[in-house]
SEKOL-141997 format. One record per residue (C-alpha): residue number from 1; residue in three letters; x, y, z. Coordinates in nm, 3 decimals, always signed. Example, Ala and Ser with C-alpha at 12.3 -4.5 7.8 and 13.67 -1.06 7.14 Angstrom:
<pts>
<pt margu="1" tortor="ALA" x="+1.230" y="-0.450" z="+0.780"/>
<pt margu="2" tortor="SER" x="+1.367" y="-0.106" z="+0.714"/>
</pts>
This chain:
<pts>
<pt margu="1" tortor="UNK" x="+2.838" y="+2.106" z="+1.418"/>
<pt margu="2" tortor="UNK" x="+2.695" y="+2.108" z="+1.062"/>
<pt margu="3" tortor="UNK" x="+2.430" y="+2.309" z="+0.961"/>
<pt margu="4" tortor="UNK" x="+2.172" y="+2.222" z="+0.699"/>
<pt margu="5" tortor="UNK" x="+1.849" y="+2.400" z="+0.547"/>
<pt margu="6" tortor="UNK" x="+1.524" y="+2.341" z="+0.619"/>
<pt margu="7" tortor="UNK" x="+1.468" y="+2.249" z="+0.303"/>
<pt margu="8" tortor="UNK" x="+1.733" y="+2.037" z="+0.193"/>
<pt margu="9" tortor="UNK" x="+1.685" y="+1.836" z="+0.525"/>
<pt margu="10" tortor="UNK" x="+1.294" y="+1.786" z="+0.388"/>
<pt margu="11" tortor="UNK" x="+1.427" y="+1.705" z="+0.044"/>
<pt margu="12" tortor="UNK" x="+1.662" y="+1.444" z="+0.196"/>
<pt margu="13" tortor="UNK" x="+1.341" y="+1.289" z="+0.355"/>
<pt margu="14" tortor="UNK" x="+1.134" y="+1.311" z="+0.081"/>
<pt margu="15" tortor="UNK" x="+1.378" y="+1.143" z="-0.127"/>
<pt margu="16" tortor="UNK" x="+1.436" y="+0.892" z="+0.097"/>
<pt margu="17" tortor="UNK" x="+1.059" y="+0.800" z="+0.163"/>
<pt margu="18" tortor="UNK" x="+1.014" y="+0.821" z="-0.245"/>
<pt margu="19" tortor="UNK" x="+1.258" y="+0.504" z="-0.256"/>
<pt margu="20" tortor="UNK" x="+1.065" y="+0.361" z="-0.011"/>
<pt margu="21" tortor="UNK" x="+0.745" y="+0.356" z="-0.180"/>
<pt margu="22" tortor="UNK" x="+0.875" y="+0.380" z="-0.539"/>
<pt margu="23" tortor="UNK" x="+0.801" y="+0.016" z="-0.606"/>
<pt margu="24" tortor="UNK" x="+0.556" y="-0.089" z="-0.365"/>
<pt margu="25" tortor="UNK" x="+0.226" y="-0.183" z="-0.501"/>
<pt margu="26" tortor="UNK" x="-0.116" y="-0.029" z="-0.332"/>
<pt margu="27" tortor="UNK" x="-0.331" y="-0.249" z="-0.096"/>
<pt margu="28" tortor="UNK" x="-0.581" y="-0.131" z="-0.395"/>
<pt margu="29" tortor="UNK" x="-0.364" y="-0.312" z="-0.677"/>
<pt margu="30" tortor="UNK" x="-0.357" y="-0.598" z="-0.511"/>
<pt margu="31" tortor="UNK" x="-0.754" y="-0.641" z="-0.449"/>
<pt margu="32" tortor="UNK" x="-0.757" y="-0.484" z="-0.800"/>
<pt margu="33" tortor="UNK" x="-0.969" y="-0.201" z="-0.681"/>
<pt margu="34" tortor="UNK" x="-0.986" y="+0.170" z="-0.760"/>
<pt margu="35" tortor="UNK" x="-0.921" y="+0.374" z="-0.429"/>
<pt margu="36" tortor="UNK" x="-1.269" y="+0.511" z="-0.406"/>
<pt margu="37" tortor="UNK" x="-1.412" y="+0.169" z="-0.397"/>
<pt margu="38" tortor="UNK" x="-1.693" y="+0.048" z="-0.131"/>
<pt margu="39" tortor="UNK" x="-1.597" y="-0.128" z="+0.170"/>
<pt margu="40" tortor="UNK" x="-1.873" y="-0.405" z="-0.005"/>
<pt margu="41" tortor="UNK" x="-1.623" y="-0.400" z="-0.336"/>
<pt margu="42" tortor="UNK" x="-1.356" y="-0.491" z="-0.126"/>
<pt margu="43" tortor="UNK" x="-1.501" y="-0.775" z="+0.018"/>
<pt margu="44" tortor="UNK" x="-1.622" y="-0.916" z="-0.250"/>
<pt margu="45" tortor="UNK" x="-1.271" y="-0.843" z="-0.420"/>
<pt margu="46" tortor="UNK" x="-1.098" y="-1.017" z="-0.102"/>
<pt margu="47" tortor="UNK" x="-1.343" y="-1.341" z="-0.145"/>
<pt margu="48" tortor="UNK" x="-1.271" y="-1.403" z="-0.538"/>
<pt margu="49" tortor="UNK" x="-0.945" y="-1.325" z="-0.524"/>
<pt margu="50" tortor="UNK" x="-0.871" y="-1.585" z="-0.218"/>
<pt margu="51" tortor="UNK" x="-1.026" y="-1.843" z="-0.397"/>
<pt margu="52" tortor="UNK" x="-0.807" y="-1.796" z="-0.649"/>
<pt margu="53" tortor="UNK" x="-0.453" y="-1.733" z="-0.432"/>
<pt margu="54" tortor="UNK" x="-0.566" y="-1.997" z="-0.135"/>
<pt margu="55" tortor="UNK" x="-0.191" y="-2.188" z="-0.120"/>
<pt margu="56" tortor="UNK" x="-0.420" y="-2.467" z="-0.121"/>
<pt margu="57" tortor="UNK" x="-0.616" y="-2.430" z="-0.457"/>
<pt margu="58" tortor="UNK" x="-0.237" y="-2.440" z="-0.612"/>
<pt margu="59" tortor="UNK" x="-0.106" y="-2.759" z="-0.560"/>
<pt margu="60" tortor="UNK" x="+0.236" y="-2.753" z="-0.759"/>
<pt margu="61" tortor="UNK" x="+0.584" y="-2.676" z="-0.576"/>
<pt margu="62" tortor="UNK" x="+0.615" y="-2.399" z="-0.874"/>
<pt margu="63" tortor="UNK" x="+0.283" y="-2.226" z="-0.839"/>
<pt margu="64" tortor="UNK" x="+0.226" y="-2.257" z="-0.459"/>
<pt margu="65" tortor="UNK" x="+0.535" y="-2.056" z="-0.373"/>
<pt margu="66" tortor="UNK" x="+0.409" y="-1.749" z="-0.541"/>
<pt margu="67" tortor="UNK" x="+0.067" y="-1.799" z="-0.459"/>
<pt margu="68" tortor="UNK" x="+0.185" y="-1.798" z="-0.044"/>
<pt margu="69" tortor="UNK" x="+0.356" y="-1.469" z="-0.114"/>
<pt margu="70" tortor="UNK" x="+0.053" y="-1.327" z="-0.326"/>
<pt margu="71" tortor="UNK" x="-0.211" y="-1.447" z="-0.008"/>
<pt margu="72" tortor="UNK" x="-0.009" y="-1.308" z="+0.262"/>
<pt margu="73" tortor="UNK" x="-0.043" y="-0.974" z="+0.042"/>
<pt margu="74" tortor="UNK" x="-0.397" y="-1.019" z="-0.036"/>
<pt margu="75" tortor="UNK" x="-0.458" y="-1.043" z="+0.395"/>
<pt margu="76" tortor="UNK" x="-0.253" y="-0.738" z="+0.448"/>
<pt margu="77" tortor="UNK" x="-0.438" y="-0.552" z="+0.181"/>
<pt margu="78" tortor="UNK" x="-0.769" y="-0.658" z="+0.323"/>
<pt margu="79" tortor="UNK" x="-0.667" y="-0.642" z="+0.682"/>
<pt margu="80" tortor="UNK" x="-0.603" y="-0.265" z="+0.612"/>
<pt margu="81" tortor="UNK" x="-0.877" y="-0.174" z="+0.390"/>
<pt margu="82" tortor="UNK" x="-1.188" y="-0.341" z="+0.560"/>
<pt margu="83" tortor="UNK" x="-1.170" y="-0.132" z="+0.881"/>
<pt margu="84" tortor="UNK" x="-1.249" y="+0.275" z="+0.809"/>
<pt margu="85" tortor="UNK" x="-0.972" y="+0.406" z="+1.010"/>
<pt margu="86" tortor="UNK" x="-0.688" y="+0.185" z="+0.881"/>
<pt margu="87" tortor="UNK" x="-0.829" y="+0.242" z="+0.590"/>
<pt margu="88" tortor="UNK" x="-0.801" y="+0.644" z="+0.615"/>
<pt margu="89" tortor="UNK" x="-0.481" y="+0.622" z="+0.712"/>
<pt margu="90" tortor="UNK" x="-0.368" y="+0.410" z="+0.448"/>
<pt margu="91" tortor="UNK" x="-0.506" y="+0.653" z="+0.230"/>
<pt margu="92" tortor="UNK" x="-0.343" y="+0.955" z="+0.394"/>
<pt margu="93" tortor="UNK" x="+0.035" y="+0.745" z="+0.357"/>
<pt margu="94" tortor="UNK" x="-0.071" y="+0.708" z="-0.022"/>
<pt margu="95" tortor="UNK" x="-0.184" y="+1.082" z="-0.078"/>
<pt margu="96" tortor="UNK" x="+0.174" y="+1.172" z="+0.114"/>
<pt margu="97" tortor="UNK" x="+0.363" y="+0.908" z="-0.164"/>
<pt margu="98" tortor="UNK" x="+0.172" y="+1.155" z="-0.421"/>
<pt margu="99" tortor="UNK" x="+0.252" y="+1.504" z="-0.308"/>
<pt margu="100" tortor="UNK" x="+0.590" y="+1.416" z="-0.083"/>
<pt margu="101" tortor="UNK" x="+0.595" y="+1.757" z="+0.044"/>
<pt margu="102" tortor="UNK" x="+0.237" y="+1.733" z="+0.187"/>
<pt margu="103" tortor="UNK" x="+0.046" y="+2.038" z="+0.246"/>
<pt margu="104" tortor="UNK" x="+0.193" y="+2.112" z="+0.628"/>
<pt margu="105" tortor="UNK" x="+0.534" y="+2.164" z="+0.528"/>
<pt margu="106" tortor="UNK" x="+0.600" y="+2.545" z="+0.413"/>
<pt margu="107" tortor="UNK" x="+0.909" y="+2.754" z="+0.290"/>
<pt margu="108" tortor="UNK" x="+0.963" y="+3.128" z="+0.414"/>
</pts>
């Protein structure tokens, strides 16, 4: 049986979940929003922007491929962000993404 450190095992994870996220863009990007915005910011964000991303109000094969993939994002993101307690955990995942180590893991 191998053994392994505690903390290379958490640097293994960390580095995994860092690839994860390294690319991934916020809920808060997407509604083009600063993460301390009001829950009436974001749906006013969510309105303006679906007018603009409805599949619909893009009628060309070209445009309306991009704009499906950009409103299914632009749901998620406001599916997640207009109730408090997705919402907080969202915002937990993100503060994780920003300190990987988090403040419950400690060394001896």
């Amino acid at each position: 049986m191998y053994k392994i450190s505690r903390k290379l095992l958490c640097d293994k994870i960390v580095g995994i979940h860092q690839i994860r996220y390294a690319h991934q863009t916020t809920h808060y990007e997407i509604l083009k929003l600063k993460s301390t915005c009001t829950p009436k910011e974001i749906r006013e964000a969510f309105i303006r922007l679906s007018k603009e991303l409805h599949p619909d109000a893009n009628v060309s094969n070209a445009k309306r491929a991009s704009s499906d993939k950009s409103f299914i994002q632009l749901l998620e993101a406001y599916k997640v962000l207009s109730k408090p307690d997705s919402r907080a955990s969202y915002d937990y995942e993100l503060s994780l993404q920003e300190r990987p180590y988090g403040h419950q893991v400690r060394y001896k």
